[in-house]
Predicted model as a PDB file, atoms N, CA, C, CB and O in Angstrom, pLDDT in the B-factor column:
MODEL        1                                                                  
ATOM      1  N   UNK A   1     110.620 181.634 174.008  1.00 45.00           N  
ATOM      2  CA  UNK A   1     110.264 180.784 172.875  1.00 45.00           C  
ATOM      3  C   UNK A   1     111.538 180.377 172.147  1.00 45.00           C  
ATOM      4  CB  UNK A   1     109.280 181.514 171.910  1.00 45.00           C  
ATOM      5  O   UNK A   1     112.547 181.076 172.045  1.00 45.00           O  
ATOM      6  N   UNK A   2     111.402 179.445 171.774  1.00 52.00           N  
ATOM      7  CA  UNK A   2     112.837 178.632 170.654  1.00 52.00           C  
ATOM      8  C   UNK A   2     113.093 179.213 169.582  1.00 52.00           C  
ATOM      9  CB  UNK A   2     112.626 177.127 169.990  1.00 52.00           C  
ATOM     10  O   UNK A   2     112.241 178.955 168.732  1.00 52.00           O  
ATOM     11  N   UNK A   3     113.733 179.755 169.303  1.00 69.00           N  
ATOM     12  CA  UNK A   3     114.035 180.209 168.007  1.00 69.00           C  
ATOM     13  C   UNK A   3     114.743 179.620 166.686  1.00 69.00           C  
ATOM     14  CB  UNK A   3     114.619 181.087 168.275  1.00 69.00           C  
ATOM     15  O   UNK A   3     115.960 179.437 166.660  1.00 69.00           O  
ATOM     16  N   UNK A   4     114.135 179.412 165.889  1.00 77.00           N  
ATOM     17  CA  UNK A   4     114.805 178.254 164.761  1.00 77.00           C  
ATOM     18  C   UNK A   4     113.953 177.383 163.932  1.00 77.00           C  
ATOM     19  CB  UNK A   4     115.659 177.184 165.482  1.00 77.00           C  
ATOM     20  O   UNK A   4     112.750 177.295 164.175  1.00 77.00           O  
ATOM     21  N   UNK A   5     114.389 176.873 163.174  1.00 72.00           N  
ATOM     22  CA  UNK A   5     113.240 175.393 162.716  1.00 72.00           C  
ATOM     23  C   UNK A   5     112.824 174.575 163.889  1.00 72.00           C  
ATOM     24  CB  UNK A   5     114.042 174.097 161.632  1.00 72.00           C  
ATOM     25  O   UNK A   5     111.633 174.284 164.001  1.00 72.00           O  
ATOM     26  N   UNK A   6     113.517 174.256 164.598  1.00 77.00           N  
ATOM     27  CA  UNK A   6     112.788 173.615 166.044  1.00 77.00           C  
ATOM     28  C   UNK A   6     111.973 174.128 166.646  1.00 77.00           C  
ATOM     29  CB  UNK A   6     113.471 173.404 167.063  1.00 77.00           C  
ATOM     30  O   UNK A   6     110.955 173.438 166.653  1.00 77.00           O  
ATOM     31  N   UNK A   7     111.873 175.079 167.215  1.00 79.00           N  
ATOM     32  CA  UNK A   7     110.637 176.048 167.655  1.00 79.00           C  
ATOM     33  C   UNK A   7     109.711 176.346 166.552  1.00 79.00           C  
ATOM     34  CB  UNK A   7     111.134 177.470 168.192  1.00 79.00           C  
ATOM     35  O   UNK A   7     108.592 176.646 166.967  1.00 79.00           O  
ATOM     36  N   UNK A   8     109.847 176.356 165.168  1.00 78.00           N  
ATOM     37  CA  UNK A   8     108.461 176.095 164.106  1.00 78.00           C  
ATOM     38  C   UNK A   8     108.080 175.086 164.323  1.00 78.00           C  
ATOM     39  CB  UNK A   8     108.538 176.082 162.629  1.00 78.00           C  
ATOM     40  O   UNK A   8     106.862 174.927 164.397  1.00 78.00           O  
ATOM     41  N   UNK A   9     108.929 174.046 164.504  1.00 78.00           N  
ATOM     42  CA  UNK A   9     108.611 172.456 164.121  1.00 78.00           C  
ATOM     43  C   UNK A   9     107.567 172.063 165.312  1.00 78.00           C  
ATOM     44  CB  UNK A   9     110.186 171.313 164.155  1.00 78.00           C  
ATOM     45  O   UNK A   9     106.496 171.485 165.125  1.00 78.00           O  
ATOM     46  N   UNK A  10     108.047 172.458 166.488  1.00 80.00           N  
ATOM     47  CA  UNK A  10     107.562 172.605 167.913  1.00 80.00           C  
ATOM     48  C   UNK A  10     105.836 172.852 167.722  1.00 80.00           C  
ATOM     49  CB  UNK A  10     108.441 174.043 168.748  1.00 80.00           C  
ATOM     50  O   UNK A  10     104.800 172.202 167.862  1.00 80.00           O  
ATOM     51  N   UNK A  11     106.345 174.498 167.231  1.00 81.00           N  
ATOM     52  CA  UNK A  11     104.810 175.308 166.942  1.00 81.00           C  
ATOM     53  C   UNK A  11     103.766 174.267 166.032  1.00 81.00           C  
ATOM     54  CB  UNK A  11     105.107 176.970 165.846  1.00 81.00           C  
ATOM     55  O   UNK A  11     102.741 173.819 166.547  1.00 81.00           O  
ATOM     56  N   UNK A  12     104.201 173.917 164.489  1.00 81.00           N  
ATOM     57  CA  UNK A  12     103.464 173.352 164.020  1.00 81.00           C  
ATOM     58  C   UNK A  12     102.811 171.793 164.817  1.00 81.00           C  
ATOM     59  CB  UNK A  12     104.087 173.353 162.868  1.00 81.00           C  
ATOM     60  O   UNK A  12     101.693 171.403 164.482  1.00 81.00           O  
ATOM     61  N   UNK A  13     103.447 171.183 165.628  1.00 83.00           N  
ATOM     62  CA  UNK A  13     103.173 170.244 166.230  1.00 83.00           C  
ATOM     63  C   UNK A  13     102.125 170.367 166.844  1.00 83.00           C  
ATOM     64  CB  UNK A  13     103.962 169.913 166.833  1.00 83.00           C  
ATOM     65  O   UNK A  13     101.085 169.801 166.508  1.00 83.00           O  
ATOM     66  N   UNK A  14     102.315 171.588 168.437  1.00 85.00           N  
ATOM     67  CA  UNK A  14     101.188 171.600 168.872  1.00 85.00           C  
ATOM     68  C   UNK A  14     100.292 172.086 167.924  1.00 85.00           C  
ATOM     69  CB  UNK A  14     101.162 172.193 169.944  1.00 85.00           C  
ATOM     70  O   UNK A  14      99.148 171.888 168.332  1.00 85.00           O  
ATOM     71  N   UNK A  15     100.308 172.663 166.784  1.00 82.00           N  
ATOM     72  CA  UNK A  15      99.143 173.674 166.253  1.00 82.00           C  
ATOM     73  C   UNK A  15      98.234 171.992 165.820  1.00 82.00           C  
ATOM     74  CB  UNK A  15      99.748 175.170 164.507  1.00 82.00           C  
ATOM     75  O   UNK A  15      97.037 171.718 165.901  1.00 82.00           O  
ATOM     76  N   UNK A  16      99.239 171.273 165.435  1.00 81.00           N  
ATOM     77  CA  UNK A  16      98.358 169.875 165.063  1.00 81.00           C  
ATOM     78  C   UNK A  16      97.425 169.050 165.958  1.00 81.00           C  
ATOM     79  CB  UNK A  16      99.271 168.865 164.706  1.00 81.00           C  
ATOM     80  O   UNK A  16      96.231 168.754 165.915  1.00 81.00           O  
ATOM     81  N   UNK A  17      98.083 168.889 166.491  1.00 82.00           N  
ATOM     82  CA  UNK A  17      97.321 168.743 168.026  1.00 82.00           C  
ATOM     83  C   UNK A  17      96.496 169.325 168.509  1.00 82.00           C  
ATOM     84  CB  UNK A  17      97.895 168.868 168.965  1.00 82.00           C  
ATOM     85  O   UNK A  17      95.614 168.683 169.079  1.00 82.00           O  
ATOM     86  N   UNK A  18      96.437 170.708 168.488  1.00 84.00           N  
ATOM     87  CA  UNK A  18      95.041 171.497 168.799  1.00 84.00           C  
ATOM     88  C   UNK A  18      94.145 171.201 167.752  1.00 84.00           C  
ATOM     89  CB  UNK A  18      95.160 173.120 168.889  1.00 84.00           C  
ATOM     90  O   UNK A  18      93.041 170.802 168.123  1.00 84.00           O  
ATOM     91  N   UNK A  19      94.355 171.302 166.432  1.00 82.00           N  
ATOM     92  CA  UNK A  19      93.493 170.666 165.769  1.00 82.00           C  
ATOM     93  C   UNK A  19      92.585 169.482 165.105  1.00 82.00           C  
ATOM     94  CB  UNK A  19      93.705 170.927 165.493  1.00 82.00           C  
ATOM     95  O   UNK A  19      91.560 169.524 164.424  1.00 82.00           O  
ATOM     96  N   UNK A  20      93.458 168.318 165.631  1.00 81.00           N  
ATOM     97  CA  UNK A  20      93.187 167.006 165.469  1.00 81.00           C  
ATOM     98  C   UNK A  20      91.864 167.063 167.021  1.00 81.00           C  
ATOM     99  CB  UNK A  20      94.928 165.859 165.558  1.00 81.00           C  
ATOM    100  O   UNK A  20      90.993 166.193 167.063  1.00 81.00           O  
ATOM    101  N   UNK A  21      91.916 167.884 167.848  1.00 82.00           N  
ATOM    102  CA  UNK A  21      91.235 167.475 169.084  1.00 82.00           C  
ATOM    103  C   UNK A  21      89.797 168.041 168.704  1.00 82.00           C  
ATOM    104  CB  UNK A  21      91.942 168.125 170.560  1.00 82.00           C  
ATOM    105  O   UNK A  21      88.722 167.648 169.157  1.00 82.00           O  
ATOM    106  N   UNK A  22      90.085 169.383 167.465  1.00 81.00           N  
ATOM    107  CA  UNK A  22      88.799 170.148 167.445  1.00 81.00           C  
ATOM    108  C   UNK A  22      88.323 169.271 166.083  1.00 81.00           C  
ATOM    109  CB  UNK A  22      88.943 172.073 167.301  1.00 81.00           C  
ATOM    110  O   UNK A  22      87.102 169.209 165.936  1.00 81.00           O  
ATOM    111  N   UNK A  23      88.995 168.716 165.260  1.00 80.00           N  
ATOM    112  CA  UNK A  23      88.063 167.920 164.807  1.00 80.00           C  
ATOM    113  C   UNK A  23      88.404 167.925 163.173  1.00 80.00           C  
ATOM    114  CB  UNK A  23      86.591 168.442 165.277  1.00 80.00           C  
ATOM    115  O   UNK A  23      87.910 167.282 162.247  1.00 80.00           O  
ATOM    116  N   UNK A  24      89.604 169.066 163.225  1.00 74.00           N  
ATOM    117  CA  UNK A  24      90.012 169.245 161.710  1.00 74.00           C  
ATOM    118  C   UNK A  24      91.405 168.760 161.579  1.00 74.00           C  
ATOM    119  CB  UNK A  24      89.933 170.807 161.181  1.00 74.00           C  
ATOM    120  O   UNK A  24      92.481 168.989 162.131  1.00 74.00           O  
ATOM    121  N   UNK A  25      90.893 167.885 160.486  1.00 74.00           N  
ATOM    122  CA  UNK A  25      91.800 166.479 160.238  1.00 74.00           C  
ATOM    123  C   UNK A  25      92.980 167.154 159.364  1.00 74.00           C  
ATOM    124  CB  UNK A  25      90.864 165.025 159.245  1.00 74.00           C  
ATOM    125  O   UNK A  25      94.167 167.273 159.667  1.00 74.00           O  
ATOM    126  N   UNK A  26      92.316 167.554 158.211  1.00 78.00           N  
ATOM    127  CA  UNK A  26      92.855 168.382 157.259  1.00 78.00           C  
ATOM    128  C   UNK A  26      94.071 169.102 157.845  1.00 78.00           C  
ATOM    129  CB  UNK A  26      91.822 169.321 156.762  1.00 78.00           C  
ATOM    130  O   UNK A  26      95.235 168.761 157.631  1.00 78.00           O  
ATOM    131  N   UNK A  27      93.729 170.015 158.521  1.00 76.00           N  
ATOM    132  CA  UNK A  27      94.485 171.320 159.251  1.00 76.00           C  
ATOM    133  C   UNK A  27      95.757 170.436 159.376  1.00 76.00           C  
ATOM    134  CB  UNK A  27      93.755 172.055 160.955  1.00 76.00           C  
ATOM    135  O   UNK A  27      96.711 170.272 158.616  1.00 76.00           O  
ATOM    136  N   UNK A  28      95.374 169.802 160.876  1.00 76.00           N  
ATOM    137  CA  UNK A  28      96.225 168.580 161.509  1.00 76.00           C  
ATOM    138  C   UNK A  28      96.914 168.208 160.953  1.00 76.00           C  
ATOM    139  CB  UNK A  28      95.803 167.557 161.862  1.00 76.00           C  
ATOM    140  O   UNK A  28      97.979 168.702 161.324  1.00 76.00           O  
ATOM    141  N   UNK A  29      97.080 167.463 160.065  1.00 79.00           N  
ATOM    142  CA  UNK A  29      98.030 166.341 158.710  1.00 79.00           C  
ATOM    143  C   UNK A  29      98.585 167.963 157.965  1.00 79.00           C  
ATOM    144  CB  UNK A  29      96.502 164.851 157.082  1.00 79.00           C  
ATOM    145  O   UNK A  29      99.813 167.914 158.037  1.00 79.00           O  
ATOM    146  N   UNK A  30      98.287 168.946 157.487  1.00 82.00           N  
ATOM    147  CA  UNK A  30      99.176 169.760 156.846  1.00 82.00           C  
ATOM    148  C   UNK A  30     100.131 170.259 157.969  1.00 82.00           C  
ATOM    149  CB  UNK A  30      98.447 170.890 156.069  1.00 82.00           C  
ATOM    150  O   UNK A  30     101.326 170.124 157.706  1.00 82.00           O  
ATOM    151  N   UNK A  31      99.855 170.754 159.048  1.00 79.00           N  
ATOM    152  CA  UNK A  31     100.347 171.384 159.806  1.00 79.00           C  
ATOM    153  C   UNK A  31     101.675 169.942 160.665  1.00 79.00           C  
ATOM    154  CB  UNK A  31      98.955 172.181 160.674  1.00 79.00           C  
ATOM    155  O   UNK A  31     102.785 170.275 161.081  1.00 79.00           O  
ATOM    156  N   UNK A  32     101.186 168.581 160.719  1.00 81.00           N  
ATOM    157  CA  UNK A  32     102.259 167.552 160.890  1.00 81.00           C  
ATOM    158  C   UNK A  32     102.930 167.196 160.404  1.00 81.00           C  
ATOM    159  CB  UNK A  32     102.179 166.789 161.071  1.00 81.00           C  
ATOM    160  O   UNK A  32     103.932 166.644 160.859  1.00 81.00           O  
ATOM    161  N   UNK A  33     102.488 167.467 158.586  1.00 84.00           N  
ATOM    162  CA  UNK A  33     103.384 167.154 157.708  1.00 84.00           C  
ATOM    163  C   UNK A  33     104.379 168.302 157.749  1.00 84.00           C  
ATOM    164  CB  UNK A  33     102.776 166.885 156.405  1.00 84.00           C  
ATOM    165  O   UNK A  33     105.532 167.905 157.585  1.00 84.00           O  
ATOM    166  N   UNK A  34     104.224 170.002 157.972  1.00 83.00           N  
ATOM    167  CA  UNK A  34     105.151 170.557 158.134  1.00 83.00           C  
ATOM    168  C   UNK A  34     106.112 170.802 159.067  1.00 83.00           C  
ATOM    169  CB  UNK A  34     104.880 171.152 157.900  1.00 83.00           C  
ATOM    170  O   UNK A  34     107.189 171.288 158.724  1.00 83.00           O  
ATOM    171  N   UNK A  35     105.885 170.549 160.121  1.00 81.00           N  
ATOM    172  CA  UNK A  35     106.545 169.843 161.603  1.00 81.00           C  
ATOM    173  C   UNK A  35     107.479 168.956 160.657  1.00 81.00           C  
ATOM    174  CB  UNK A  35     105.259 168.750 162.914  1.00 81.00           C  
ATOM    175  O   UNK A  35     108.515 169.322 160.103  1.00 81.00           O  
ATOM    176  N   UNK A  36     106.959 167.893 160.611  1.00 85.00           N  
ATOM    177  CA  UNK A  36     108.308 166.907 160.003  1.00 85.00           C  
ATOM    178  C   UNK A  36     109.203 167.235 159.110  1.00 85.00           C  
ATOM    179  CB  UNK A  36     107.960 165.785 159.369  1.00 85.00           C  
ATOM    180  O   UNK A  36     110.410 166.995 159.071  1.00 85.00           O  
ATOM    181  N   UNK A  37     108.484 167.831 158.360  1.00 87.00           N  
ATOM    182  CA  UNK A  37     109.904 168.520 156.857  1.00 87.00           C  
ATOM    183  C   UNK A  37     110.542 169.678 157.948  1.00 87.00           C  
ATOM    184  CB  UNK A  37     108.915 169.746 154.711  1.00 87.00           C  
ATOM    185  O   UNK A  37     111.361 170.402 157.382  1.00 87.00           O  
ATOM    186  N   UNK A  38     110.335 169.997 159.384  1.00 82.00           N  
ATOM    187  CA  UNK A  38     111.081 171.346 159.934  1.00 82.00           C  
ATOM    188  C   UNK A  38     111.931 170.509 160.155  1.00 82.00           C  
ATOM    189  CB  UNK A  38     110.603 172.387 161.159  1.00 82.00           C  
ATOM    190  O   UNK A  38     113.046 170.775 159.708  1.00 82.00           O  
ATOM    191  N   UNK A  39     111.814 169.583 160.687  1.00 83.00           N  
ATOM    192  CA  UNK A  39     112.561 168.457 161.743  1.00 83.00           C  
ATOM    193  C   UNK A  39     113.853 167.683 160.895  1.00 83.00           C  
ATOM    194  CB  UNK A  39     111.253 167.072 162.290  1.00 83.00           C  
ATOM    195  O   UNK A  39     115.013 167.392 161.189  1.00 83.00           O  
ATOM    196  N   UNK A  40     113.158 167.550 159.923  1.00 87.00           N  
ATOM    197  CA  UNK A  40     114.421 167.092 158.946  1.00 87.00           C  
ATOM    198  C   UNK A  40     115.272 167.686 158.687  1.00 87.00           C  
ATOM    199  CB  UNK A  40     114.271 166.804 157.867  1.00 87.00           C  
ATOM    200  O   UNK A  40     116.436 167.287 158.708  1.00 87.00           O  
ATOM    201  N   UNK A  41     114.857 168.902 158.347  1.00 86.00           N  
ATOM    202  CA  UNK A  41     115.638 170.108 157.700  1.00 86.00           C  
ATOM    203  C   UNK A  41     116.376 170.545 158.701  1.00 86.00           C  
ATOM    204  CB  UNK A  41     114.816 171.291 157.111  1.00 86.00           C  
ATOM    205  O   UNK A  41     117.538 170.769 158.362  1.00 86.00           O  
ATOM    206  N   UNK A  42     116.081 170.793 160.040  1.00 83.00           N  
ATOM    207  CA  UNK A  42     116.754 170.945 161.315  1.00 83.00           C  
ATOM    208  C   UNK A  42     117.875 170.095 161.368  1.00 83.00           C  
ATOM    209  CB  UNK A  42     115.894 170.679 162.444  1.00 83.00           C  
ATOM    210  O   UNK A  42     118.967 170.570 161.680  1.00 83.00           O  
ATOM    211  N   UNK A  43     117.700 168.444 161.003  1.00 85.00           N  
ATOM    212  CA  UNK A  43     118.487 167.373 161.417  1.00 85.00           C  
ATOM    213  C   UNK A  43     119.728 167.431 160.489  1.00 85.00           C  
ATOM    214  CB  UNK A  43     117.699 166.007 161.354  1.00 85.00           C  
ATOM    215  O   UNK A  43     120.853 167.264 160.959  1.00 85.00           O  
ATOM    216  N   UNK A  44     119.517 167.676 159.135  1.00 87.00           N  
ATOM    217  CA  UNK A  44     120.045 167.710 158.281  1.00 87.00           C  
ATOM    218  C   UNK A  44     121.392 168.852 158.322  1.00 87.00           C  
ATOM    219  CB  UNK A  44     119.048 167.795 157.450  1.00 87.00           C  
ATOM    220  O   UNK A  44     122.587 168.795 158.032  1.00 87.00           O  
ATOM    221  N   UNK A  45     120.414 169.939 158.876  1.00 85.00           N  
ATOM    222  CA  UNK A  45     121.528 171.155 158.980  1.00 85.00           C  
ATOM    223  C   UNK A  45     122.515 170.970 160.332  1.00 85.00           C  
ATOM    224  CB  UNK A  45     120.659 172.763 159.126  1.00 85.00           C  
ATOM    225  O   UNK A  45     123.569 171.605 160.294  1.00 85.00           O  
ATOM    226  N   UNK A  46     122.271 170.209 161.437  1.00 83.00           N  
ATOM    227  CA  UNK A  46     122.951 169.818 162.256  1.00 83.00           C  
ATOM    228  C   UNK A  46     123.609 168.865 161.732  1.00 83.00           C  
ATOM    229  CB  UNK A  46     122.408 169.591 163.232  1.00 83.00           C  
ATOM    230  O   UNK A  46     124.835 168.946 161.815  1.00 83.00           O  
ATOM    231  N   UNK A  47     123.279 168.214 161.351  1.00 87.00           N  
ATOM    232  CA  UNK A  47     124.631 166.732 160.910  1.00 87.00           C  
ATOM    233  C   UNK A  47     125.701 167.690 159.744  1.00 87.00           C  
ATOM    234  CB  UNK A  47     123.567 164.729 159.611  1.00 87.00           C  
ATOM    235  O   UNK A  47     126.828 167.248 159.516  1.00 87.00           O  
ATOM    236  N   UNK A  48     125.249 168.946 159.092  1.00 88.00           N  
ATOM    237  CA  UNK A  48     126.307 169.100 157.533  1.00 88.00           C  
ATOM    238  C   UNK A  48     127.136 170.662 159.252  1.00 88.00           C  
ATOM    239  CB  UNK A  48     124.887 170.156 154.830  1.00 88.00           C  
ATOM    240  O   UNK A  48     128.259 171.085 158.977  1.00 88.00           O  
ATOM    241  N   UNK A  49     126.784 170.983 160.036  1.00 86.00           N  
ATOM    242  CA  UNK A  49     126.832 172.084 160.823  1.00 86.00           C  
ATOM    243  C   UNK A  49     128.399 171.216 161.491  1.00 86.00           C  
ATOM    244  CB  UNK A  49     125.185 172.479 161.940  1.00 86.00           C  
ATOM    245  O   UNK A  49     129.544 171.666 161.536  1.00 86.00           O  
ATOM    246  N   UNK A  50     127.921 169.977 161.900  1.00 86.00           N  
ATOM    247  CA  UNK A  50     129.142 169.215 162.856  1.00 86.00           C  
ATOM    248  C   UNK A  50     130.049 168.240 161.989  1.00 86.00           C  
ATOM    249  CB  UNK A  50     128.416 168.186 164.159  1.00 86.00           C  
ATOM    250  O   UNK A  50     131.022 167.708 162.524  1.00 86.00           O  
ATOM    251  N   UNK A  51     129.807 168.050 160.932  1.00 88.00           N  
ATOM    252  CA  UNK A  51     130.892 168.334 160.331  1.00 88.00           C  
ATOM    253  C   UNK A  51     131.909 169.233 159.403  1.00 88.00           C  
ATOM    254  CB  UNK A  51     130.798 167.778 160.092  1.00 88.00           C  
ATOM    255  O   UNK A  51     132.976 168.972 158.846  1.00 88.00           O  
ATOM    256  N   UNK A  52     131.175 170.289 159.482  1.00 86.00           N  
ATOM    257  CA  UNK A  52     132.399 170.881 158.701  1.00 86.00           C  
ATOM    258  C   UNK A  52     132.880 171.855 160.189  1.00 86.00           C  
ATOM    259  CB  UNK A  52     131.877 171.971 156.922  1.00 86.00           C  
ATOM    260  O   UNK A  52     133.872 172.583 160.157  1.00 86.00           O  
TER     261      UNK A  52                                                      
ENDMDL                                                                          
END                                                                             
């Protein structure tokens, strides 16, 4: 398994996906919206990581 905000970001993704299929919308959209704030936060710490 990935270890890091990417492998959460990962996790929360599919967890969205399993749930958008069973039917909970709700779940889905919290759990995508936190995927994306991992993803940023991931991106963010790589871009301030390669430059200093």
């Amino acid at each position: 398994m990935v270890n890091g905000l990417i492998g959460l970001a990962i996790l929360f993704f599919v967890l969205a996906l399993v749930f958008a299929l069973l039917g909970a919308r709700g779940i889905a959209g919290m759990s995508m919206s936190i995927a994306k704030w991992l993803v940023i936060i991931f991106i963010v710490l790589a871009i301030i990581s390669l430059l200093l």
